[in-house]
TORRO-399929 format. One line per 2 residues: number of its first residue (from 0); their letters; for each residue x, z, y of C-alpha. Coordinates in steps of 0.001 Angstrom, whole numbers, padded with zeros to 6 digits, always signed. Last residue first. Layout:
TORRO-399929
NUM) A) X,Z,Y | ...
end
This chain:
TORRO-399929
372) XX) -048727,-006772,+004348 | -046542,-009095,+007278
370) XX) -046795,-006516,+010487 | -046133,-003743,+007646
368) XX) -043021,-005491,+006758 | -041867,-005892,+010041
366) XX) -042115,-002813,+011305 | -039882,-001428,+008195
364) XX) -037324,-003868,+009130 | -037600,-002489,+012964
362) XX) -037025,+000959,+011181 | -033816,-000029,+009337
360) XX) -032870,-001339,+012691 | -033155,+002471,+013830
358) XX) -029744,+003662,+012323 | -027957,+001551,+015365
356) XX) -026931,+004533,+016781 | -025901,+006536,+014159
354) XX) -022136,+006591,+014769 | -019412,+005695,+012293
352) XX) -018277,+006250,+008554 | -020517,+005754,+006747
350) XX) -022916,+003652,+009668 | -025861,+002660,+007906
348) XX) -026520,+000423,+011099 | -023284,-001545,+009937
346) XX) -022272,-004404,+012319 | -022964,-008347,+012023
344) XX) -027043,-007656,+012197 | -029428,-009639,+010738
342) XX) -033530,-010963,+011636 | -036121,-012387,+009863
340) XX) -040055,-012238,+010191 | -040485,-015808,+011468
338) XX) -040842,-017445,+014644 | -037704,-017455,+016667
336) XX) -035566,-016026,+014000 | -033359,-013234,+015078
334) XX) -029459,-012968,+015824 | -026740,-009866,+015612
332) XX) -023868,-009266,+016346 | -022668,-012779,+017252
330) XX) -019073,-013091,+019453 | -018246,-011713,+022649
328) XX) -015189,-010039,+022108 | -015503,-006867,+022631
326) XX) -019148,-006156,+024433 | -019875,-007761,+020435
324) XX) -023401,-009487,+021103 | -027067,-008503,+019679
322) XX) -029779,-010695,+019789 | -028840,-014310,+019536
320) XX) -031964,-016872,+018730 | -032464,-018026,+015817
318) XX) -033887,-021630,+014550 | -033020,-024894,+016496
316) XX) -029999,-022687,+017966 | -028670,-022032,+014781
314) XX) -025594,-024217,+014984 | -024940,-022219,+018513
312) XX) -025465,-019062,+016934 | -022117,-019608,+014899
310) XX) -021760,-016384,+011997 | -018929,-014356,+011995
308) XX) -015994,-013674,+009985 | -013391,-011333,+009172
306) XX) -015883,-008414,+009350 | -016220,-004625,+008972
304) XX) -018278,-002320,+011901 | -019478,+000876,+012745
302) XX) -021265,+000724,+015890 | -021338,+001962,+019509
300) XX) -024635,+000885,+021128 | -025332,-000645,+023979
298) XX) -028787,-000556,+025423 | -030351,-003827,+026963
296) XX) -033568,-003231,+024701 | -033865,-006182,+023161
294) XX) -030077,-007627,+023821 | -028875,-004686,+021809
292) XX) -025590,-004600,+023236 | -022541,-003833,+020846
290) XX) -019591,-001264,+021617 | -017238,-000725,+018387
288) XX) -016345,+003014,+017857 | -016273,+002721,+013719
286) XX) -013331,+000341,+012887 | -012882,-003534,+011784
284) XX) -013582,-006166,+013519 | -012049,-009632,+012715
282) XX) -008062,-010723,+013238 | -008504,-014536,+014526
280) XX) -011981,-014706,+013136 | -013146,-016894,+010594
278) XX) -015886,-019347,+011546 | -019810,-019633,+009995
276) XX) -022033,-022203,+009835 | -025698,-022476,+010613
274) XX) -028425,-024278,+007965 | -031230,-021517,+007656
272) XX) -029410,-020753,+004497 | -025713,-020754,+006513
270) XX) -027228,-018007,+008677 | -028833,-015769,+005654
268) XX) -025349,-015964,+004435 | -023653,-014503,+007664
266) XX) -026266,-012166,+008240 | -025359,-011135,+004461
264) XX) -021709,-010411,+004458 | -022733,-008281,+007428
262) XX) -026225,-006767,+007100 | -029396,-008639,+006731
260) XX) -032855,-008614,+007193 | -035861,-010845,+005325
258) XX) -039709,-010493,+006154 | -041470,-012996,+003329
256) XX) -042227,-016354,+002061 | -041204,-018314,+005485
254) XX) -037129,-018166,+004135 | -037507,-016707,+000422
252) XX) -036337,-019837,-001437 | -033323,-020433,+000895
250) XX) -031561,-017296,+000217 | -031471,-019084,-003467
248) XX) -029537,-021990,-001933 | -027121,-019620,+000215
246) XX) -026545,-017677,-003242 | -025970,-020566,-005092
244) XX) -023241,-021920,-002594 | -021190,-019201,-002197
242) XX) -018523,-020885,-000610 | -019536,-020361,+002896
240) XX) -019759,-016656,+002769 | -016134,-015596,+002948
238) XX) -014859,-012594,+001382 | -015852,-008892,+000965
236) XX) -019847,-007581,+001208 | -023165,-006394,+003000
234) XX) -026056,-006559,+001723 | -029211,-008682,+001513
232) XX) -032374,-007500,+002314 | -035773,-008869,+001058
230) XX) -039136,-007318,+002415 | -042798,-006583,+001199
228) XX) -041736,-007556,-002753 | -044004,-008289,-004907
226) XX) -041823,-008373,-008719 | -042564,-012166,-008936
224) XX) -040971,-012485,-005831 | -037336,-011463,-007092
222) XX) -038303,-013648,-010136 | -038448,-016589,-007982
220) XX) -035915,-015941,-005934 | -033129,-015902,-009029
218) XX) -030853,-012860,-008916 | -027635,-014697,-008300
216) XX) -026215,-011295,-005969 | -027319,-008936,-008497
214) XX) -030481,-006811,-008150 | -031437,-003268,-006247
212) XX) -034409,-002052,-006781 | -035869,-000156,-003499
210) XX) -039029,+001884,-002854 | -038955,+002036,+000883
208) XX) -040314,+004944,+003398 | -036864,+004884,+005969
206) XX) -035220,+007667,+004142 | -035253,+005259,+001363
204) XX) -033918,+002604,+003287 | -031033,+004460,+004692
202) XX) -030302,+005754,+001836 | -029504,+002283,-000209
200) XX) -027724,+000939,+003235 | -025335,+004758,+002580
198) XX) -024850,+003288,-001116 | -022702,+000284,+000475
196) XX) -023514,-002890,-001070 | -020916,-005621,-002187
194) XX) -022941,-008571,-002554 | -025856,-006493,-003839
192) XX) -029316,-008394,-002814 | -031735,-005432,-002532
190) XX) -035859,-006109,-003263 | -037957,-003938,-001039
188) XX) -041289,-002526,-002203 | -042775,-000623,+000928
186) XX) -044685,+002577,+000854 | -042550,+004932,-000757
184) XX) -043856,+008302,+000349 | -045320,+008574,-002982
182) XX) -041944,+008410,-004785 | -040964,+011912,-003214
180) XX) -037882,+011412,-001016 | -034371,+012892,-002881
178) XX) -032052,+014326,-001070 | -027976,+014064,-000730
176) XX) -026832,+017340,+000220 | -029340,+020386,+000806
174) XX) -027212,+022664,+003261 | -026262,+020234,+005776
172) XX) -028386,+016585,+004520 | -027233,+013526,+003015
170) XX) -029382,+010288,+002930 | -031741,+009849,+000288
168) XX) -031409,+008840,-003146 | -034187,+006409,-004990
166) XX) -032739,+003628,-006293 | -033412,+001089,-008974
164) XX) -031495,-001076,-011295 | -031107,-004566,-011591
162) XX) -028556,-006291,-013788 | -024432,-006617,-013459
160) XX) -023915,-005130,-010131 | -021976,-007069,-007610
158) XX) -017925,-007352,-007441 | -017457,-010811,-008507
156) XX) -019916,-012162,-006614 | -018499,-010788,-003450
154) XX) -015682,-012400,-003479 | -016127,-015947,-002999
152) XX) -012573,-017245,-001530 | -012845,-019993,+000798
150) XX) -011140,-018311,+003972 | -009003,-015581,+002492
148) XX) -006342,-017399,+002304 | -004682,-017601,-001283
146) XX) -001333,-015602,-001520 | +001997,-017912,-001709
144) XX) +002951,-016861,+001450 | +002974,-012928,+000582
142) XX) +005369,-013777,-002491 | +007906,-015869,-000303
140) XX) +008014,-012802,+002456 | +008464,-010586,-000892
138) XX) +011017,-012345,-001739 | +012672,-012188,+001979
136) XX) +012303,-008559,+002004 | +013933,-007456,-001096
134) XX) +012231,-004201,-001979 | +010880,-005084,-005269
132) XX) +009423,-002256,-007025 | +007792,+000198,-004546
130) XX) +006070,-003281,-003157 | +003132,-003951,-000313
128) XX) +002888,-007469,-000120 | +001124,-009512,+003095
126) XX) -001384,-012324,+004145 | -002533,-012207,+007429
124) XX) -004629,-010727,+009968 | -003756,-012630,+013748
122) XX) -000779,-013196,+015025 | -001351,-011047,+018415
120) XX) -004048,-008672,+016938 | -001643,-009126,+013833
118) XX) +001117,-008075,+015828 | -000218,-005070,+017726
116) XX) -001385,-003670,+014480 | +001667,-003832,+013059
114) XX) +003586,-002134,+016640 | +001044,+000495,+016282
112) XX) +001040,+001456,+012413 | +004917,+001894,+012965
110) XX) +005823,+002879,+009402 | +005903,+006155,+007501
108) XX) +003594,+005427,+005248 | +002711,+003071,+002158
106) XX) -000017,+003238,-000353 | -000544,+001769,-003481
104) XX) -004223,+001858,-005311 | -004073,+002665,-008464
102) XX) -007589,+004866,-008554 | -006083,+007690,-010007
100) XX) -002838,+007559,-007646 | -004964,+006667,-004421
98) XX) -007203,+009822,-005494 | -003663,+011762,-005645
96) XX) -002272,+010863,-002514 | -006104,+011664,-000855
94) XX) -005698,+015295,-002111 | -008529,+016641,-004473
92) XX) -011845,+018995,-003930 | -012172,+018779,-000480
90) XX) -016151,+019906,+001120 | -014727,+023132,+003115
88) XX) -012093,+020927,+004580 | -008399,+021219,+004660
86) XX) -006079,+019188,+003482 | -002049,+019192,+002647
84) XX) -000892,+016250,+001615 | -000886,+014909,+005173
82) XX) +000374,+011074,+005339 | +001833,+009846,+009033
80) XX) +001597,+005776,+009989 | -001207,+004782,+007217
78) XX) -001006,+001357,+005143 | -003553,+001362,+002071
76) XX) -003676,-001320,-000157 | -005833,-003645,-002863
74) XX) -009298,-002789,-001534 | -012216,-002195,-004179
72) XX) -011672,+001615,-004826 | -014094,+003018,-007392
70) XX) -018203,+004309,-007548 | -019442,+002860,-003716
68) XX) -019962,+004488,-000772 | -018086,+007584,-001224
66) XX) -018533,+011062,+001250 | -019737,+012885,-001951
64) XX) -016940,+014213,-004443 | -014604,+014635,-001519
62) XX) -011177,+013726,-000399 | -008581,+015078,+001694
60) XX) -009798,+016498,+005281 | -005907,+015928,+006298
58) XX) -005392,+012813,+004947 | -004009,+011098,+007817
56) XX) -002486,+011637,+010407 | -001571,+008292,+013324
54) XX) -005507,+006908,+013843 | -004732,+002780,+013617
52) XX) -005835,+002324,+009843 | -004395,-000153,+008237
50) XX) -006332,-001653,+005409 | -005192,-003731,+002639
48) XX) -007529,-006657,+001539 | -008859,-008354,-001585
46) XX) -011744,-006283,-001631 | -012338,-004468,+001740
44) XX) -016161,-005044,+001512 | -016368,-002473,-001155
42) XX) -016757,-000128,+001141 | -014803,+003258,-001159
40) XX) -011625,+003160,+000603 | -013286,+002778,+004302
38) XX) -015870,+005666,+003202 | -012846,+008022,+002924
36) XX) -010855,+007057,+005870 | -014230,+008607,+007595
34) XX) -011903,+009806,+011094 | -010187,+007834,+013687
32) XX) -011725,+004407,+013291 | -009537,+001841,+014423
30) XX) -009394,-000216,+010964 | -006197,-002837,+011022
28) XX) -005804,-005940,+009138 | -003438,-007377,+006108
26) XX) -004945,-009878,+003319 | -003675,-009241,+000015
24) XX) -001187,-008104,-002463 | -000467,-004855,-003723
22) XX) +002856,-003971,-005708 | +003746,-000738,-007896
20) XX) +003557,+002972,-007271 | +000255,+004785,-006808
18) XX) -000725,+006569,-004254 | +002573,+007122,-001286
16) XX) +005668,+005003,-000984 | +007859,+005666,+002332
14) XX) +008274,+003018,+004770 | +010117,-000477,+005949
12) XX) +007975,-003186,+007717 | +008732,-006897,+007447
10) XX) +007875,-009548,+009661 | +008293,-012878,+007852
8) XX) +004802,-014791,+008852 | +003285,-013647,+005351
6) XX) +003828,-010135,+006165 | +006135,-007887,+004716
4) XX) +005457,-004018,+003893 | +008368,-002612,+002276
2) XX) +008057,+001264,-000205 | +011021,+003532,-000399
0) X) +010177,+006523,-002791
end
């Protein structure tokens, strides 16, 4: 089936329809990871976008009952250059046409992936329609412009959990799957904002010795500290920060109280609590072989990342200092607070998919909790 991708700016992409049939809206950017399409449809921090994905096959490992990182499809379309039906992997238990199909997400190959991904780093990411139904390219030009930016649009809080609940699943293991950490090795009580959270973050601090309960992104403070927590962390998620005005204010109330890290869509709220602003980026950072220096330990780590924004460290200069930097395009990875137990990171140390290298920021969290009991 013939399937158009036009872009808010007028340029207009002609394909083949794969997933579900239909029309997707939202804002267009490109993912340069080449493998771990899986975990990019399942990261809820693609809501209200369609991803492009810059490796030329795909769906040739198909899709998988564990490699998911959160329990449905959050982004609104999936643009690939060459679809494989056919998959092979010892793990596959359905074809990635017919998981976009159950989940309704439309798809659309057969287009130059490189010459779209060259524009928007060019033009930056944009608004765009992906249609099976209406193929007219100039209405669906006028239907992509009348999208809302992305900049000012709270997300995340309609996508976070409904009441807190607690986890307690490891990370995944060859031979033993996803395991399970005996309670009594849980030695630190952390308390888990969910903006959008990825269950590989949830893992990550279990393997790393903490009991966690997760709770909804307007959990208030005080009843977060009434449960006696050693450490708050606050997730990643979609959107942009600065409107989220309750959840900056509430951030607030734990700021001195106790150690506090963040990951994406939270770095960038903890910064507007301790009064920074943030900017949106020209086409953000999106992939899994992105090279960040750890200005610590002057290593540089490759790192999964998924951002259209990004904090200011100058407007936090009375309070943080920077500590990691994109080797890219120079902007904030990653800052610390000059005299209290808080620190964020722009990228994703949980990786899913990506490297491992920047796994061991869950254990610097963990340092800082037991330098604070």
């Amino acid at each position: 089936m013939k399937a158009v991708l036009s872009l808010a700016d007028g340029r207009v992409f002609t394909g083949k329809s794969f997933g579900a049939s239909g029309e997707a809206k939202g804002e267009v950017v490109f993912n340069t990871s080449m493998t771990g399409y899986q975990e990019v449809l399942t990261d809820p921090s693609y809501k209200g976008q369609m991803v492009t994905m810059t490796y030329t096959q795909v769906g040739n490992t198909g899709i998988n009952p564990e490699d998911i990182e959160s329990q449905q499809l959050y982004l609104s379309g999936f643009i690939v250059k060459e679809y494989h039906d056919n998959y092979s992997n010892w793990r596959a238990t359905m074809s990635l046409d017919a998981y976009l199909k159950e989940h309704g997400v439309v798809g659309i190959q057969g287009l130059d992936t490189r010459s779209l991904t060259r524009h928007l780093r060019d033009h930056g990411a944009q608004n765009g329609i992906i249609s099976t139904l209406d193929i007219d390219p100039q209405s669906l030009v006028k239907k992509a412009r009348a999208i809302p930016s992305m900049a000012g649009l709270d997300l995340a809080s309609g996508i976070t959990c409904d009441k807190p609940y607690h986890w307690s699943e490891g990370v995944w293991e060859l031979g033993k799957g996803y395991t399970h950490p005996p309670a009594k090795g849980f030695k630190y009580k952390v308390i888990a904002y969910d903006f959008g959270i990825k269950f590989n973050i949830l893992r990550c601090l279990v393997n790393s010795g903490c009991d966690v309960t997760v709770v909804p992104a307007t959990f208030p403070a005080e009843e977060a500290m009434a449960m006696g927590p050693d450490g708050i962390f606050l997730s990643n998620g979609p959107g942009d920060p600065e409107p989220m005005h309750a959840v900056i204010e509430n951030i607030r109330k734990f700021i001195g109280r106790v150690p506090i890290f963040g990951i994406c869509l939270g770095h960038q709220l903890l910064g507007l609590a301790l009064g920074g602003r943030t900017i949106k980026l020209k086409f953000g950072n999106h992939g899994s072989n992105l090279p960040v220096l750890d200005l610590v330990t002057r290593k540089v780590e490759i790192t999964a990342q998924n951002h259209g924004f990004s904090v200011d460290i100058v407007s936090l200069s009375h309070a943080c200092e920077l500590a990691h930097e994109n080797l890219n395009d120079q902007t904030v990875e990653g800052m610390r607070h000059k005299s209290l137990p808080i620190f964020s990171v722009q990228h994703h140390p949980e990786a899913s998919p990506g490297p491992h290298d920047s796994n061991y920021l869950f254990g610097r969290f963990v340092e800082m909790m037991e330098k604070n009991k």
